[in-house]
LOLOMI-518452 format. One record per residue (C-alpha): residue in three letters; x, y, z. Coordinates in steps of 0.1 Angstrom, whole numbers, plus 5000, padded with zeros to 4 digits. Layout:
% LOLOMI-518452
ALAXYZ
...
% end
This chain:
% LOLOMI-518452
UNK374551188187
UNK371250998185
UNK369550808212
UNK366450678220
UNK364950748256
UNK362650508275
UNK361750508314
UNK362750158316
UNK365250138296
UNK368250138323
UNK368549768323
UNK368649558293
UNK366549628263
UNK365349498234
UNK366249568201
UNK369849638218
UNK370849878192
UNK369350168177
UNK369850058141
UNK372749878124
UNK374749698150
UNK377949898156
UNK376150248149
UNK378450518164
UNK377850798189
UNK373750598192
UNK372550478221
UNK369250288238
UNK368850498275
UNK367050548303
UNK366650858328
UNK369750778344
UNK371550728310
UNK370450968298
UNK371351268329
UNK374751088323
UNK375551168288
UNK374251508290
UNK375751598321
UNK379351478304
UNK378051688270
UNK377652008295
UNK380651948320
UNK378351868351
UNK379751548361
UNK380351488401
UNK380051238424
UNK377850998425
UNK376350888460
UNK374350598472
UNK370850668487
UNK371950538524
UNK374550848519
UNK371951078509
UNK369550958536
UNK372450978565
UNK372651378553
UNK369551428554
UNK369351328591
UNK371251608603
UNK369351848580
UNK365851738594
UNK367451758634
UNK369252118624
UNK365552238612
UNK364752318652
UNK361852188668
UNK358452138663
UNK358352018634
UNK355851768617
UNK358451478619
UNK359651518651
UNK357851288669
UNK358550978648
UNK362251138643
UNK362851048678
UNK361850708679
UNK363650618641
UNK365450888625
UNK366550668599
UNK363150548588
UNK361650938591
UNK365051068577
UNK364450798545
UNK360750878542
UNK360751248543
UNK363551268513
UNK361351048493
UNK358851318492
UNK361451638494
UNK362551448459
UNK359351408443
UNK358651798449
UNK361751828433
UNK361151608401
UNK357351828402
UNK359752168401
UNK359652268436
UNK362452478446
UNK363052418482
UNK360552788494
UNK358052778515
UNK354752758498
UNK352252828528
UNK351652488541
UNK352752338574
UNK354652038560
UNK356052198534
UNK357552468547
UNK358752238573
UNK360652028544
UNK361652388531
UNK363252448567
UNK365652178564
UNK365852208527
UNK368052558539
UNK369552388572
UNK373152228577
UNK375052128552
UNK374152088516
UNK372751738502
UNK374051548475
UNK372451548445
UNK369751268434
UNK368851198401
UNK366151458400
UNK368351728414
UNK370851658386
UNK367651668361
UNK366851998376
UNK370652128374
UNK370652028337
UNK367452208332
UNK369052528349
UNK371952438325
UNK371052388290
UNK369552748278
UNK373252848285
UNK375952628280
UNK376552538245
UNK378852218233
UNK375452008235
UNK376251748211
UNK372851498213
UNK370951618182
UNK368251368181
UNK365951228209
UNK363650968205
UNK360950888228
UNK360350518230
UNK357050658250
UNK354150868240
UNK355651198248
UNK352051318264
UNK352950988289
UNK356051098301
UNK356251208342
UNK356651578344
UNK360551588354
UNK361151448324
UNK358151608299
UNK359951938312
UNK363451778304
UNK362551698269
UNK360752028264
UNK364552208272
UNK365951968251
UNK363552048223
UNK364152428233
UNK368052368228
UNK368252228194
UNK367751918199
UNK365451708171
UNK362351518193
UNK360651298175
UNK358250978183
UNK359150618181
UNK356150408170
UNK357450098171
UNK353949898165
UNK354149628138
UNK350249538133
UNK350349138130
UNK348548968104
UNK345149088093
UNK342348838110
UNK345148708132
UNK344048658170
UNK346848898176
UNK345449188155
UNK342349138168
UNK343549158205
UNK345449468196
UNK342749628180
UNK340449578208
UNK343049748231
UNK342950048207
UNK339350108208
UNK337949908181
UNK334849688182
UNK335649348198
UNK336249008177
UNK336048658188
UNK339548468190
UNK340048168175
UNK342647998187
UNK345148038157
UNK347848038182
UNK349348388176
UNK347848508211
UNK347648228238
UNK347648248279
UNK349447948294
UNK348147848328
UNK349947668352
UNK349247508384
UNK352947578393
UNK355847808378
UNK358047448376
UNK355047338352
UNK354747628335
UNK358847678330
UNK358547348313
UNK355847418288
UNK357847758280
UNK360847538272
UNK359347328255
UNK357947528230
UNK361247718227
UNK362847418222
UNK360847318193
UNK361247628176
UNK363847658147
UNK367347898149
UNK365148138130
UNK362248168154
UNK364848248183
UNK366248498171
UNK363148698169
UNK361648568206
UNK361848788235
UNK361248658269
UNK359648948292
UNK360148898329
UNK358949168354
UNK360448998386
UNK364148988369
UNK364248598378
UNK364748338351
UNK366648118374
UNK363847808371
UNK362947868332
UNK366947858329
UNK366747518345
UNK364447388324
UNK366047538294
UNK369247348303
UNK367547038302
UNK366847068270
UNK370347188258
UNK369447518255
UNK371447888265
UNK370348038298
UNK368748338296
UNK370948478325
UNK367948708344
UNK368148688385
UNK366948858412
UNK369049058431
UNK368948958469
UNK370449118503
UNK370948758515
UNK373648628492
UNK376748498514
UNK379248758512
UNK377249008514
UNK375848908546
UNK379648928563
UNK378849308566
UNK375649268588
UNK377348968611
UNK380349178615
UNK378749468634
UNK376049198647
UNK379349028664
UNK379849338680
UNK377749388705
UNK377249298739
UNK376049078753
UNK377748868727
UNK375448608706
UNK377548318696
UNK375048218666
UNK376048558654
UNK379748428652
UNK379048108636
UNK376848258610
UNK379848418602
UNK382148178600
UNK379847928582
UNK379148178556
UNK380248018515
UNK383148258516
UNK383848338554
UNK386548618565
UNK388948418575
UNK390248078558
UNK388047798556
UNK389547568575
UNK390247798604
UNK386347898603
UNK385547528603
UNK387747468634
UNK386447768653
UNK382947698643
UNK383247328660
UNK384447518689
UNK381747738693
UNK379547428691
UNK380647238717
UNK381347558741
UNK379547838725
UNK381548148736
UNK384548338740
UNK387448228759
UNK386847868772
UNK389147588765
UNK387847478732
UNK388047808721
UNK391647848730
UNK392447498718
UNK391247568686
UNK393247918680
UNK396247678695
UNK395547438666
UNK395047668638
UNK398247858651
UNK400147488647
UNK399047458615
UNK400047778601
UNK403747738608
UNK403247428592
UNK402047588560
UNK405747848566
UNK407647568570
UNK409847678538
UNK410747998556
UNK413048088587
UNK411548038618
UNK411748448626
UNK410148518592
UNK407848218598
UNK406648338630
UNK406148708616
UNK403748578591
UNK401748388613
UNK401448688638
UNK400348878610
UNK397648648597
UNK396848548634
UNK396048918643
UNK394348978612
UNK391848688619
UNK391248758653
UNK390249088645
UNK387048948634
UNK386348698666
UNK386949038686
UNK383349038698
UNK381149158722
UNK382849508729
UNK379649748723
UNK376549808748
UNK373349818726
UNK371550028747
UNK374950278742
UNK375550218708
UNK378750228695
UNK381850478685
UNK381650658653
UNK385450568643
UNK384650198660
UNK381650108632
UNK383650288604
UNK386550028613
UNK384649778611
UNK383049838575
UNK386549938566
UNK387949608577
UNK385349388557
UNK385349618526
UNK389249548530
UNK388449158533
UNK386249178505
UNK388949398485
UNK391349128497
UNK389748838484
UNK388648928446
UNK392048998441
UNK391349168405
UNK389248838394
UNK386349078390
UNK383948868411
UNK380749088412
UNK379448988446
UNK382949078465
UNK382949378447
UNK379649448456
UNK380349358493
UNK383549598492
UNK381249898476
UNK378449848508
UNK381049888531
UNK382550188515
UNK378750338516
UNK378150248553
UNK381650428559
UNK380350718539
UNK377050758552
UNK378550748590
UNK380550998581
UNK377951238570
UNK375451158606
UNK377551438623
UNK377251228652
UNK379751068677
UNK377750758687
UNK375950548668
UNK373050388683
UNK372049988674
UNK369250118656
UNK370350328636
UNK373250148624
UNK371249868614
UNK368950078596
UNK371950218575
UNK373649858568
UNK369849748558
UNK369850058535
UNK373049988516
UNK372649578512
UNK368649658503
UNK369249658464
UNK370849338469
UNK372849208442
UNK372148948416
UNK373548568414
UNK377048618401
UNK377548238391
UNK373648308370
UNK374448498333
UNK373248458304
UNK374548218277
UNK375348318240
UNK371848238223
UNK369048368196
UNK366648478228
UNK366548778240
UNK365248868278
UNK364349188292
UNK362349258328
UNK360449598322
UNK357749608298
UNK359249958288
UNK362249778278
UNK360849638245
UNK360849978230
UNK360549888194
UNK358749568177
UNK359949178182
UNK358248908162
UNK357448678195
UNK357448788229
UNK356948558262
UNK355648718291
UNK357048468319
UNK355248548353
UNK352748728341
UNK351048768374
UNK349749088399
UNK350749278415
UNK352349468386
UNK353349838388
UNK352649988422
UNK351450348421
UNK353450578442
UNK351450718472
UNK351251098472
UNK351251238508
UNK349751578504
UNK346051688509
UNK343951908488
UNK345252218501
UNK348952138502
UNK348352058464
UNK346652338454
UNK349652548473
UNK352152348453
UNK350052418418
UNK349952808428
UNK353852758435
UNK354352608402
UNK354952248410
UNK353152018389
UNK352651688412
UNK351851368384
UNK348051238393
UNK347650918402
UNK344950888369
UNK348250998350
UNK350350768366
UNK348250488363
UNK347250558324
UNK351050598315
UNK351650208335
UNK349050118320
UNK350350238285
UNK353250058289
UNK351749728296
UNK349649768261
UNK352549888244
UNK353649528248
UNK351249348227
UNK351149658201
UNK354949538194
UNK354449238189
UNK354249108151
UNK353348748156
UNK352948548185
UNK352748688216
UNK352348398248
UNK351348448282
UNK352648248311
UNK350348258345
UNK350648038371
UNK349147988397
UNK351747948426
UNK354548188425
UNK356847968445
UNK355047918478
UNK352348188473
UNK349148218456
UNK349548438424
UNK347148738420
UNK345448888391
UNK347449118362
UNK346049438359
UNK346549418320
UNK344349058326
UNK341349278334
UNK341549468301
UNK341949098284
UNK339248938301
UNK335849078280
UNK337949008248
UNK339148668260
UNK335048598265
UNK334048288242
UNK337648258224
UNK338747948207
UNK340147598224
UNK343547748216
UNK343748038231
UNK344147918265
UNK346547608269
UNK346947438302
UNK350947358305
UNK349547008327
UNK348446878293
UNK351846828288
UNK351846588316
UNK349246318305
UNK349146408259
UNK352046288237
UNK351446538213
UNK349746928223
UNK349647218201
UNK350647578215
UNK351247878197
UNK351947718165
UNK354047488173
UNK353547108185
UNK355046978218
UNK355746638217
UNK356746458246
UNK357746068255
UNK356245838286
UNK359245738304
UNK358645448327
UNK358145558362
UNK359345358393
UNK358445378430
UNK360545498458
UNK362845278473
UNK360545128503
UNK361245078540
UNK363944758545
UNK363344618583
UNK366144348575
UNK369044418556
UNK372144188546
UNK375844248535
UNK378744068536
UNK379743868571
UNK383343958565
UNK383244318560
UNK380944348591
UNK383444168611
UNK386544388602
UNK384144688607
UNK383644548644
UNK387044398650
UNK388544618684
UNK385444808690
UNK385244908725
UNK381645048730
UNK380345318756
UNK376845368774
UNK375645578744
UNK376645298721
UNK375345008742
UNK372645218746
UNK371745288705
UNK372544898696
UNK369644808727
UNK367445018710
UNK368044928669
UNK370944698657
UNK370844918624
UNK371245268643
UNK373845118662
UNK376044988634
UNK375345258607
UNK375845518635
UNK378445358655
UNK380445108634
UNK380245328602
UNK380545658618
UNK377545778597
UNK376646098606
UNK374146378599
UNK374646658575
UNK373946918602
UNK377547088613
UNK378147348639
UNK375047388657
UNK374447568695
UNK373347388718
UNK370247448736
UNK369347608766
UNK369347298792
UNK372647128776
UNK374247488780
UNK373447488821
UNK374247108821
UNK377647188809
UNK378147468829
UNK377247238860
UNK379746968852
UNK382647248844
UNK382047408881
UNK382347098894
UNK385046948875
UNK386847308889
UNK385347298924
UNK386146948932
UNK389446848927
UNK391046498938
UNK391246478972
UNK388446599002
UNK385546798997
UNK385647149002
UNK384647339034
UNK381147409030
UNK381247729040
UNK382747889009
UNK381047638980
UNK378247868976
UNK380248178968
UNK383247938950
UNK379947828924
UNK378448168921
UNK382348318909
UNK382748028887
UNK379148098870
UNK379748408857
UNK383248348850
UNK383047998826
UNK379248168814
UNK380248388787
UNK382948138780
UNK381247808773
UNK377547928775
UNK377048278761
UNK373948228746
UNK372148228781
UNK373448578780
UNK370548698755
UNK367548878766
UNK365448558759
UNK366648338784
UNK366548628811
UNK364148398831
UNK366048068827
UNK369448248837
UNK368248448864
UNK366548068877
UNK370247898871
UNK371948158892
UNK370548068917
UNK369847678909
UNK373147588898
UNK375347728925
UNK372547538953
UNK373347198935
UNK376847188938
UNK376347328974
UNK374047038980
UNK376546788960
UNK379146888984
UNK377146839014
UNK376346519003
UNK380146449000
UNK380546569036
UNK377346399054
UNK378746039033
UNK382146109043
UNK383446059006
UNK386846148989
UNK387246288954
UNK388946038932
UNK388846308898
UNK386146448876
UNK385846398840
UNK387946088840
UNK388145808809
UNK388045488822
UNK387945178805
UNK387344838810
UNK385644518801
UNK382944208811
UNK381843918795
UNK384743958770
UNK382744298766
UNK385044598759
UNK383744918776
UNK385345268773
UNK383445588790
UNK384345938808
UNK383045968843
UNK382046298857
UNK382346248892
UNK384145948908
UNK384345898949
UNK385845678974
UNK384945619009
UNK388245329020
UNK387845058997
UNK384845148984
UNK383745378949
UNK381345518934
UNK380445698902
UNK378046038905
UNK376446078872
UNK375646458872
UNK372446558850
UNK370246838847
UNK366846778839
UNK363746908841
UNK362246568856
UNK363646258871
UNK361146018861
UNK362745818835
UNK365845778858
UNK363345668888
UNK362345408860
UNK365745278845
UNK367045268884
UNK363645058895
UNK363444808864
UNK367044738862
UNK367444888823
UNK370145178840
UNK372745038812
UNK374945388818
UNK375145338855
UNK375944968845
UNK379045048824
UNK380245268848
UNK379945018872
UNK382544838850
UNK384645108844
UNK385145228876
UNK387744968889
UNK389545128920
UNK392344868930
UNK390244588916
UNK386844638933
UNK383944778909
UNK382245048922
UNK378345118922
UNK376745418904
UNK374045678907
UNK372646008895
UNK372746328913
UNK370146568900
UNK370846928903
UNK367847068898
UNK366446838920
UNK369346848942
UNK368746478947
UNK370546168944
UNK369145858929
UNK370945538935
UNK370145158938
UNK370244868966
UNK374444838981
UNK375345198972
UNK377745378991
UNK376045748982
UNK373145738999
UNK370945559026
UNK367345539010
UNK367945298980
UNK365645278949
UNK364444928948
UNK365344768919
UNK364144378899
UNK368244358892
UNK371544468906
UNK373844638882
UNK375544328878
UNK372744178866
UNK371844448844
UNK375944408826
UNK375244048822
UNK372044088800
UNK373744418784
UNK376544168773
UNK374443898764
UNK372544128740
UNK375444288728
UNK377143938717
UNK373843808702
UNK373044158680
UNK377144168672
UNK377043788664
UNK374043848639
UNK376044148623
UNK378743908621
UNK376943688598
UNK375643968575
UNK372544058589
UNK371444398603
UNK367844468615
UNK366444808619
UNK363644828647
UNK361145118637
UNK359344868613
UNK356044728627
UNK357044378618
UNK360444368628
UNK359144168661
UNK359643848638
UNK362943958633
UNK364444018667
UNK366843728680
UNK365243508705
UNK367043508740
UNK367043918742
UNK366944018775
UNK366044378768
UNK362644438755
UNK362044578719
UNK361844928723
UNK358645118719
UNK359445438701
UNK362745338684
UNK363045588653
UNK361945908683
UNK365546058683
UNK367045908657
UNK368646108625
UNK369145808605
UNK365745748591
UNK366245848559
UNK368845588552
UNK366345278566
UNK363145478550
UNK361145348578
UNK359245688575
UNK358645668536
UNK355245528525
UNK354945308503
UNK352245248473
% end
C-alpha cells in the first residue's frame, strides 16, 4: 500500500489520485485517514465516538477527582463548558506524549487526577495515534509500505513527526513529496515564488500569471471569477483549482450558473438548517413555563415532525390563541382528526380508527409541552426520550432515500442519547442539556440540495489540500483572519515540567511557521496562473487582511497595471483583460423601477362582480375611509401579507384574555352578584392564561402579568358593577349580528350586548394603554365602529346605541342618548349621523370602483383625486399600518 499523507487532506483534495486514476491499494489521506487504515492493518478498530460523548465522560471524571481542584469553581457554575475546555488541553498533552502522571505542577496533576478517576474515556484521535504508536514495534501484518509527506517532514506537529518516525522505524518507506512546478522563467509567477523562497526581489509586470482581484463586494467579485472561467477553453478547466478556506461556494456557484457552467458544490456546514433544528425545539418545547414561539418554530420548520398540513393547522391555532388547551387548539386537533379518517376512508371503520389513534398519539407526542421545571431540570430517561423520539422521526422520514440532513438529524440525536448516558447523573439541568444539544449540532452540516456538478474545475477548502502542483489555482475569499493559532494554557514552569516529563508541547513560532508554510506552499504549486480574489465585504462585514498578504505586500510594491484588477471594471469597460484572458461583456439597457401609481384603473365589470354581495364590517368600512385601494386590494381581493403564524403581542394577549372572562362570566341573562366577580375573574385568569395567552407566562413579561392580575380581574369587577348601578340585562357576548342602512350591508361580532326594557346597547370592550383617540372619534363623530354596531344591534326592531368600556381604565365612554352611562361625551353628530356619511362614502368610493377606478391615498397629490361630496376627511397618515405598500409603491422613490 502507498499513500500520501497531508494535515489537510481529510476533505477533498487536489490531484484526487495518487497517480494513474484507478491505482489500487493508493490513497490521498489525512490524520484521521490515515489512524484509520492503520488501525484496520493492526486490528485496533473500535468505536468511534462524537466529541459531545467524550466531553459528557469527562464530566464525571473531573467531579470524581474530589475537591479542590483548579476547575472547581467554574465546574460549578458550567460543567459542560469547563468539562469541554479542560479535555481540549488533557488531549493536546496527549498529542505532545504526556501519559496521564503527575509531572509536579498544580494543574497538571490535577488533570492527572481525573485522568485515573471513574470510568475510562473514549479514545480521541490522539489517543488512538498514541495506541498505534504503543502498537507498531510489535504487531506485524503492517501492510502500508510507502508514506509520502505532502508536508515538509521538519513541519509536521509532534504527534504526528513521532507517528512517522514509528512508521519509518517499522518498515515503512518515508519519502518527501515536492510537488513545486517552477512556472515560466521571467514569469510574474516565478518571480513571486522566488521572492517567497528567499531570492532578491523583482518588479511584476503585469503578464497576468500572478493577479489579485479586488472587489468592493464578494457578488462583484463572484462575477469577475466567473467570468474569467467562463472564457477559458475545456483545456484550461481542467487544470484550474478553485481554493476556498471558508468551504462556501454557494454565491460563485450562482454566478457560475448564470453562465451555464457546473457548480462547484462547496458549502458551509451550519447548525441552523431546518431539520436539524427539530432537536433543539423539541427539548425547548419542554419546559415549563411553556413558550408557545417555541412550538410554532417547530411546526413551521421546512420539514416539521408531524405532517404539513397538520403543522399548518395547529400553527394558525397557536396564533390566534397561543397556548395549550383553549378552544382553537382543541378545534384544530378536532379538524385534523376529521380529516384523517377521511384519508382511511378505504379501510373499515375499526381498522380506520386504529390508524388514526396511532398517528394521532404519535403527533401529540410532540405538542406534549411544558412538563419540565427549568430551575429542576429534567429526568435522565425523559431527555433520552425525547432525542430518541426525533432521531426516530428523522429515521422515519428519510425512509432509505439517503437524505444527508435527516440522517444527520437522526445521528445528533443518537449522540445526545449517548452522551446522557455517560453524565452518570439522574437529572439533567437546562443548562447543561443545552450545552450538550449545542455540542452535537455545532459541526453543523452542509446544504444537502448544494453539490457539485460534473465539470473540468476542481475545488478544495484547505490550502494543505493542494498537495501536488495544478496549472491555475483561484484563491476565492482570500481574506484574514486565516489559520488561528491554538492558545497554549501553560506557564513557563508547567512547560519546563512537561519538557523534563518528556512531552514535547509545539511552539507557537512552530506552529505559526508550519501555517505559514502551508499558505506558500500554495503559490509554489502553481505552474501558471495563480488569481487572488479579495473583497472587501464578506457578506455584511468588513474583510480583514491575509496573513500571506503581508508577505506579498513589499513584492507587490511598484508592479505592473495588471497585476491588480478591480472586478468593478467589469461594470462600466466592454472589454478588460485579467489573467490572460479577456472579459467581454454587453450593455443591456437598464429601466427604472416601476414608480408609485396614486390612481389606478381596471375594468368596471370585473370590479363589480368582485363587489357584487359584499357585506362590509367596521374594519372594512374603516380601511375603505382611510384608502379606496387598501380597502379593495385588502378587502375585495383578499390580498394578504406573506407573514403566517405569528404571536400576538403582549396587550392583544390581555385584551383577549379580557373578552374570554367575560364572554365566560357574563352569560345571557342578569349580571352576577357582585360579591363573587372578583374571585370568578381571578379563577378564570389563570385558568384560560396558559390556554390562550401563554406567552405572558415568560419571565419577560413578569411585570406586565403580575400588573394584569390584578388589572384584569378589577375591570370586569367594575364592568359588572356598571351593569348593576345601570340596572342592565345581558343579551350575549360575542354575538354576529348583521344588518344594513342606506342599502348598506353590515355584518360584525359584538362583544358585549345589553338591554334595559326596550332599550340596547353594545359595550365595545378594549384594552389600551390610553383612551385618547376614542375620546376623539366619540367627540367628532368619526366612531364608524360604534356606528355599525349601532346598526347591527337590532333588538325587536329598535337600534341600540354603543360605547367603549376601557378596562384598564375601568371607564366607559359613550355619546349623547346612551343608556350606559349618565355623563355623555359631547359629540358634533349622533351615530346616526355618523352611518349616514359612512354610507354616503361608502356608495361614492364603491360607485368609483364600479367604473374602474381605484385610488390609493398615501400619495401627496392624491387630494386631486378624491371624489368631491366626502364627508370624511382625507386621512393624514394613511400608508402608517398598512402592509400593502409594496403593491401601490407609494414608498419607492423614484429618479
Amino acid at each position: 500500500m502507498r499513500l500520501v499523507f497531508g494535515l489537510s487532506a481529510d476533505g477533498r483534495v487536489y490531484p484526487e489520485a495518487t497517480g494513474v486514476v484507478g491505482a489500487i491499494d493508493a490513497a490521498v489521506v489525512g490524520p484521521a485517514g490515515l489512524i484509520s487504515v492503520l488501525e484496520g492493518q493492526l486490528g485496533l478498530l473500535g468505536p468511534i465516538v462524537s466529541r459531545a460523548a467524550r466531553i459528557a465522560s469527562y464530566l464525571p471524571k473531573l467531579r470524581a477527582a474530589g475537591k479542590g481542584r483548579f476547575w472547581i469553581a467554574s465546574f460549578e457554575k458550567d460543567p459542560w463548558a469547563t468539562a469541554a475546555t479542560l479535555l481540549q488541553w488533557r488531549d493536546n498533552l496527549i498529542a505532545a506524549g504526556w501519559h496521564g502522571k503527575p509531572v509536579g505542577t498544580g494543574r497538571i496533576d490535577d488533570l492527572a487526577a481525573a485522568e485515573n478517576a471513574g470510568t475510562s474515556l473514549p479514545l480521541g484521535l490522539a489517543d488512538r495515534a498514541v495506541q498505534l504508536l504503543q502498537a507498531l514495534p510489535s504487531r506485524s501484518g503492517l501492510r502500508l509500505k510507502r508514506l509520502t509527506l505532502a508536508e515538509p517532514r521538519a513541519l509536521l506537529p509532534p504527534l504526528w513527526l513521532r507517528l512517522v518516525d514509528a512508521l519509518e522505524a517499522a518498515g515503512v518507506s518515508i519519502d518527501q513529496h515536492e510537488g513545486c512546478v517552477p512556472a515560466v522563467e521571467g514569469s510574474d509567477l516565478r518571480k513571486v515564488q522566488g521572492a517567497l523562497a528567499g531570492e532578491p526581489p523583482e518588479p511584476l509586470e503585469g503578464d497576468g500569471t500572478f493577479v489579485v482581484v479586488e472587489a468592493n463586494t464578494e457578488l462583484m467579485a463572484a462575477e469577475a471569477v466567473a467570468d474569467w472561467l467562463a472564457t477559458g477553453s475545456a483545456e484550461e478547466g481542467a487544470g484550474t483549482v478553485v481554493l476556498a478556506p471558508d468551504g462556501d461556494t454557494a454565491l460563485l456557484d450562482h454566478a457560475l450558473a448564470a453562465r451555464g457552467l457546473p457548480a462547484l458544490g462547496l458549502s458551509a456546514a451550519s447548525p441552523w438548517r431546518g431539520a436539524l433544528q427539530v432537536l433543539p425545539l423539541a427539548f425547548a418545547a419542554a419546559w415549563r413555563p411553556f413558550d408557545p414561539r417555541v412550538l410554532l418554530n417547530l411546526l413551521m420548520l421546512p420539514r416539521p415532525p408531524i405532517s404539513r398540513w397538520a403543522a399548518k393547522r395547529l400553527a394558525r391555532a397557536l396564533s390566534s390563541e397561543p397556548g395549550i388547551g383553549g378552544a382553537a387548539w382543541l378545534n384544530a386537533w378536532a379538524e385534523i382528526e376529521a380529516r384523517l379518517l377521511e384519508m382511511h376512508t378505504e379501510l373499515e371503520s375499526k381498522d380506520a380508527n386504529k390508524k388514526v389513534d396511532a398517528v394521532l398519539a404519535e403527533w401529540r407526542m410532540w405538542t406534549d409541552v411544558g412538563r419540565f421545571d427549568r430551575s429542576v431540570g429534567i429526568p435522565m430517561v425523559e431527555a433520552q426520550a425525547i432525542a430518541g423520539r426525533v432521531a426516530a422521526w428523522a429515521m422515519r422520514a428519510d425512509a432509505g432515500r439517503n437524505d444527508r440532513l435527516l440522517l444527520a438529524v437522526a445521528a445528533a440525536a443518537g449522540a445526545v442519547v449517548d452522551a446522557l448516558t455517560r453524565l452518570e447523573q439522574e437529572v439533567v439541568s437546562a443548562l447543561l442539556l443545552e450545552r450538550i444539544v449545542g455540542q452535537v449540532l455545532s459541526e453543523g452540516v452542509v446544504n444537502p440540495d448544494h453539490v457539485p456538478e460534473a465539470g473540468s474545475v476542481r475545488t478544495v477548502r484547505a490550502p494543505g489540500a493542494l498537495w501536488s502542483a495544478a496549472p491555475r489555482v483561484v484563491w476565492w475569499g482570500f481574506v484574514g483572519p486565516g489559520e488561528r493559532l491554538a492558545h497554549e494554557p501553560w506557564d513557563s514552569n508547567e512547560v519546563k515540567a512537561l519538557e523534563a516529563a518528556g512531552v514535547t508541547l509545539e511552539s507557537s513560532a512552530e506552529a505559526a511557521r508550519r501555517i505559514g508554510a502551508g499558505y506558500t506552499q500554495v503559490l509554489q504549486r502553481t505552474a501558471e496562473r495563480l488569481i487572488f480574489v479579495r473583497p472587501a465585504l464578506l457578506r455584511d462585514e468588513q474583510t480583514t487582511v491575509h496573513p500571506l498578504a503581508h508577505q506579498l505586500k513589499p513584492i507587490l510594491e511598484g508592479a505592473g497595471e495588471g497585476v491588480t484588477f478591480k472586478a468593478e471594471r467589469l461594470l462600466r469597460e466592454p472589454d478588460a483583460a485579467l489573467a490572460g484572458r479577456h472579459l467581454t461583456r454587453q450593455a443591456s439597457e437598464t429601466k427604472d423601477p416601476p414608480g408609485g401609481v396614486a390612481t389606478w384603473t381596471l375594468p368596471g365589470s370585473t370590479a363589480t362582480a368582485f363587489m357584487e354581495g359584499r357585506r362590509e364590517s367596521a374594519t372594512s368600512l374603516g380601511r375603505l375611509l382611510n384608502c379606496q385601494f387598501g380597502w379593495f386590494a385588502h378587502d375585495v381581493l383578499g390580498l394578504r401579507p406573506g407573514r403566517f403564524a405569528e404571536i400576538p403581542g403582549p396587550d392583544q394577549l390581555f385584551g383577549n384574555l379580557a373578552h374570554e372572562i367575560a364572554r365566560r362570566l357574563l352569560p345571557p341573562g342578569p349580571p352576577p352578584p357582585m360579591g363573587g366577580v372578583r374571585t370568578g375573574a381571578t379563577e378564570l385568569f389563570e385558568t384560560l392564561l396558559p390556554q390562550i395567552a401563554a406567552p405572558l407566562l415568560q419571565p419577560e413579561h413578569a411585570g406586565e402579568l403580575s400588573s394584569a392580575r390584578e388589572l384584569v380581574p378589577a375591570a370586569l369587577e367594575s364592568l359588572v358593577r356598571l351593569l348593576h348601578e345601570r340596572d342592565l340585562e345581558v343579551v350575549g357576548s360575542e354575538l354576529e349580528r348583521e344588518g344594513s342602512h342606506q342599502g348598506l350591508s353590515l355584518h360584525g361580532r359584538l362583544d358585549l350586548l345589553v338591554r334595559r326594557g326596550s332599550q340596547v346597547a353594545v359595550l365595545d370592550l378594549k384594552w389600551t394603554r390610553s383612551e385618547r383617540r376614542y375620546l376623539e372619534q366619540i367627540a367628532d363623530g368619526s366612531a364608524v365602529q360604534l356606528a355599525v354596531y349601532r346598526a347591527i344591534s337590532a333588538e325587536t326592531g329598535t337600534k341600540g346605541t354603543g360605547g367603549y368600556f376601557l378596562l384598564r381604565q375601568r371607564r366607559i365612554l359613550a355619546g349623547g342618548g346612551s343608556i350606559l352611562t349618565d355623563h355623555p361625551i359631547e359629540s358634533e353628530r349622533t351615530d346616526t349621523e355618523t352611518l349616514d356619511m359612512v354610507a354616503g362614502d361608502w356608495k361614492r368610493w364603491r360607485d368609483l370602483a364600479s367604473s374602474g377606478v381605484l385610488v390609493a391615498a398615501g400619495f401627496e397629490d392624491v387630494v386631486n383625486d378624491r371624489l368631491e361630496g366626502l364627508e370624511f376627511e382625507a386621512p393624514k397618515e394613511p400608508c402608517r399600518f398598512c402592509d400593502l405598500t409594496s403593491l401601490c409603491r407609494v414608498q419607492v422613490e423614484t429618479i
